[in-house]
N, C-alpha and C positions, 0 to 999 in steps of 0.2 A: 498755883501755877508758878513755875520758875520764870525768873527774869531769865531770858538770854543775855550772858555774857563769855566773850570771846575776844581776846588779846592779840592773832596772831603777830602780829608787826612787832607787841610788845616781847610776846618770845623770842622772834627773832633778835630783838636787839639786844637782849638779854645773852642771847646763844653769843651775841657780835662783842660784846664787850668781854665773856668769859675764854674767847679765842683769843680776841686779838683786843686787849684792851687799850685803846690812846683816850685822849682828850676828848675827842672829836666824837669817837663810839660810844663816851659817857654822856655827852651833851646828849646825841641822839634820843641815849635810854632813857634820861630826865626828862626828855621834852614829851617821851611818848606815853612814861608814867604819870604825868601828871594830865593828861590826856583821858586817862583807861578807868573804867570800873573793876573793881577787884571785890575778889568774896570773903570774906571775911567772918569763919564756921564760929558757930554758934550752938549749944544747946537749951532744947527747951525743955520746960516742967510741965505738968498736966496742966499748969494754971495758963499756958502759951506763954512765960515769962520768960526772958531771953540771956545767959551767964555767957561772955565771951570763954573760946575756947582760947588757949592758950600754949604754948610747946618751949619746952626747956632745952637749954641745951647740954652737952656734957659734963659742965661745971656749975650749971643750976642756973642760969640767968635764963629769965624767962622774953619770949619773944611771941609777937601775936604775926600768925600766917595769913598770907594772903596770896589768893590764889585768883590766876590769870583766867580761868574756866571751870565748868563745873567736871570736865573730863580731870582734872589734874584733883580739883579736891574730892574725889571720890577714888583717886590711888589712897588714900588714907581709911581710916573708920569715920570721918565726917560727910554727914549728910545733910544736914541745915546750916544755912548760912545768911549772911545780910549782905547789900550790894554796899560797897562803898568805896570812896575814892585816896586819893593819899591826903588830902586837905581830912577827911574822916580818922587818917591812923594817924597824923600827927596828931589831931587834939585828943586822943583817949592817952597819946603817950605821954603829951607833955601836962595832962590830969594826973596817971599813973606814974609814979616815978618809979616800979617796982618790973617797967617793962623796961627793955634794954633796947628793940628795936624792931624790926619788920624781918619776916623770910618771905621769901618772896616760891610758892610752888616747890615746899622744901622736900616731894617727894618725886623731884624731877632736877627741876634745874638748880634750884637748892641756892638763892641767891640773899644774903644775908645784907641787911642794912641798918647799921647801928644809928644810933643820934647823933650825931654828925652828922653822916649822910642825907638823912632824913633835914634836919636842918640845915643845910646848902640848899634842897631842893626846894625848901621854903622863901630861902632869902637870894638866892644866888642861880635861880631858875632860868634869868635870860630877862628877866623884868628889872628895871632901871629904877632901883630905890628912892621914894624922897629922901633929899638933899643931899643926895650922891654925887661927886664932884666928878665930871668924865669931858674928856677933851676931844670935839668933831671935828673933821676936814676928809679932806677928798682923800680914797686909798694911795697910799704912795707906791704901791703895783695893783694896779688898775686890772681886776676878771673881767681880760673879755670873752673868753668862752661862756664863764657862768652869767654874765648879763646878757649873749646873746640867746641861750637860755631862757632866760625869763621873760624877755622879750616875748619869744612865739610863744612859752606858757599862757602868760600875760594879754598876749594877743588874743587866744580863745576864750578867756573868761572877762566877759561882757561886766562884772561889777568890778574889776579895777579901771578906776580912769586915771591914773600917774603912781609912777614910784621914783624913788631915789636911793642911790647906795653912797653910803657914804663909811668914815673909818669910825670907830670910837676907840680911846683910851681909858679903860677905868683905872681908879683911885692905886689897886692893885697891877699897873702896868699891862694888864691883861688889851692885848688888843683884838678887835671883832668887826667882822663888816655889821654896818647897820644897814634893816633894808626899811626904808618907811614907804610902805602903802596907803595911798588912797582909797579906796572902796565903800560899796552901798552899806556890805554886811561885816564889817571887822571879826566877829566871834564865827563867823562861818570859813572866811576868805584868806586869816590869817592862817591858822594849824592846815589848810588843806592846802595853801603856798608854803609853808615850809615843811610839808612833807614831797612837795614836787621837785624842788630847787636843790634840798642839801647835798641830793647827790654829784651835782655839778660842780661843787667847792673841792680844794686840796684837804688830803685829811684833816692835814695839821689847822684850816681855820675854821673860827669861829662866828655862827651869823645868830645877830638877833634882828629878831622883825618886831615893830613895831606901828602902830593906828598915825596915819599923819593927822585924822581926826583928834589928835591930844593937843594940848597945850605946849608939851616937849617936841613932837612931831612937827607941829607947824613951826615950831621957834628955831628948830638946829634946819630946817632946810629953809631958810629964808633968802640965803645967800647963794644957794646953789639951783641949777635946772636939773627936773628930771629926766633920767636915763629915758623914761619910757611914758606914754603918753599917748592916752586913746583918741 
């Protein structure tokens, strides 16, 4: 029996970046791929022994397909596949050097992703690297639209008891609201808040959310009170 797998968010953001591509429309698409199951076609031998499929492209670099649903990878001739996620294509790619990189649904949307990109989404995902040097304080223009936002979001979901927005500076100058939650369930309560909220930021910024249940969490808000508080 086939697993159910189905992307739509992931297509869309896909569709959003290949229209209108900014900063802001790639963060989205990283944050929702590395989210998503992806299928990943396969052929088998009479022994049920499993050869990754593979697809060239018109100068001969080879790239391994991954499809958003089983509706997209059945536009091709594959019919057997494995469920996997991008944490799964990066470790066959950085085993194989002989792969170049990911298609993402190459008989639809057709979205290619070399190693590079592949490697940002590894290390440059929205996660705060050990001993990464990054500079906090309060936003020096203060959302109040999108914290009254999160406010009533905030208010309905009974497992946040506090958050805090605060700015960061990484190493790269790059700057981004931080949003640190409190909550019972962080691996539930974090992706299902930040897919409520981003759309209430201006394109152009950048949010990462982060467990005030960490070590980092509890240490950069010591000095500040939270926006919000059940």
């Amino acid at each position: 029996m086939e697993e159910e797998v189905q992307n739509p968010e992931l297509v869309a953001r896909i569709e959003g970046i290949k229209k209108n591509y900014t900063g802001k429309n790639e963060q989205f698409f990283y944050e929702e791929l590395e989210n998503s199951k992806l299928l990943l076609p396969v052929n088998l031998d009479y022994r049920n022994k499993i050869s990754i499929i593979k697809i060239e492209d018109s100068v001969g670099n080879d790239y391994l397909p991954a499809f958003t649903d089983w509706d997209n990878l059945r536009l091709g001739k594959e019919s057997h596949a494995v469920v996997f996620t991008i944490y799964d294509y990066l470790k066959i790619i950085q085993e194989d050097l002989s792969v170049t990189g990911i298609v993402i649904n190459p008989y639809s949307q057709n979205l290619v992703l070399n190693k590079d990109n592949l490697e940002f989404i590894q290390s440059n995902s929205g996660n705060i690297k050990e001993n990464e040097q990054v500079s906090i304080g309060l936003p020096a223009e203060y959302p109040e639209f999108f914290v009254d936002k999160c406010k009533i979001i905030f208010g309905k979901e009974t497992k946040i008891s506090k958050a805090f927005l605060l700015q960061m500076v990484r190493e790269n100058l790059q700057k981004s609201f931080l949003l640190i939650i409190d909550s019972e369930n962080d691996d539930e309560i974090l992706p299902y808040v930040n897919k409520k909220i981003q759309r209430y930021l201006r394109k152009e910024d950048i949010l990462d959310t982060i467990s005030f249940n960490s070590d980092f969490g509890r240490n950069v808000t010591q000095e500040y009170s939270p926006f919000y508080e059940k």
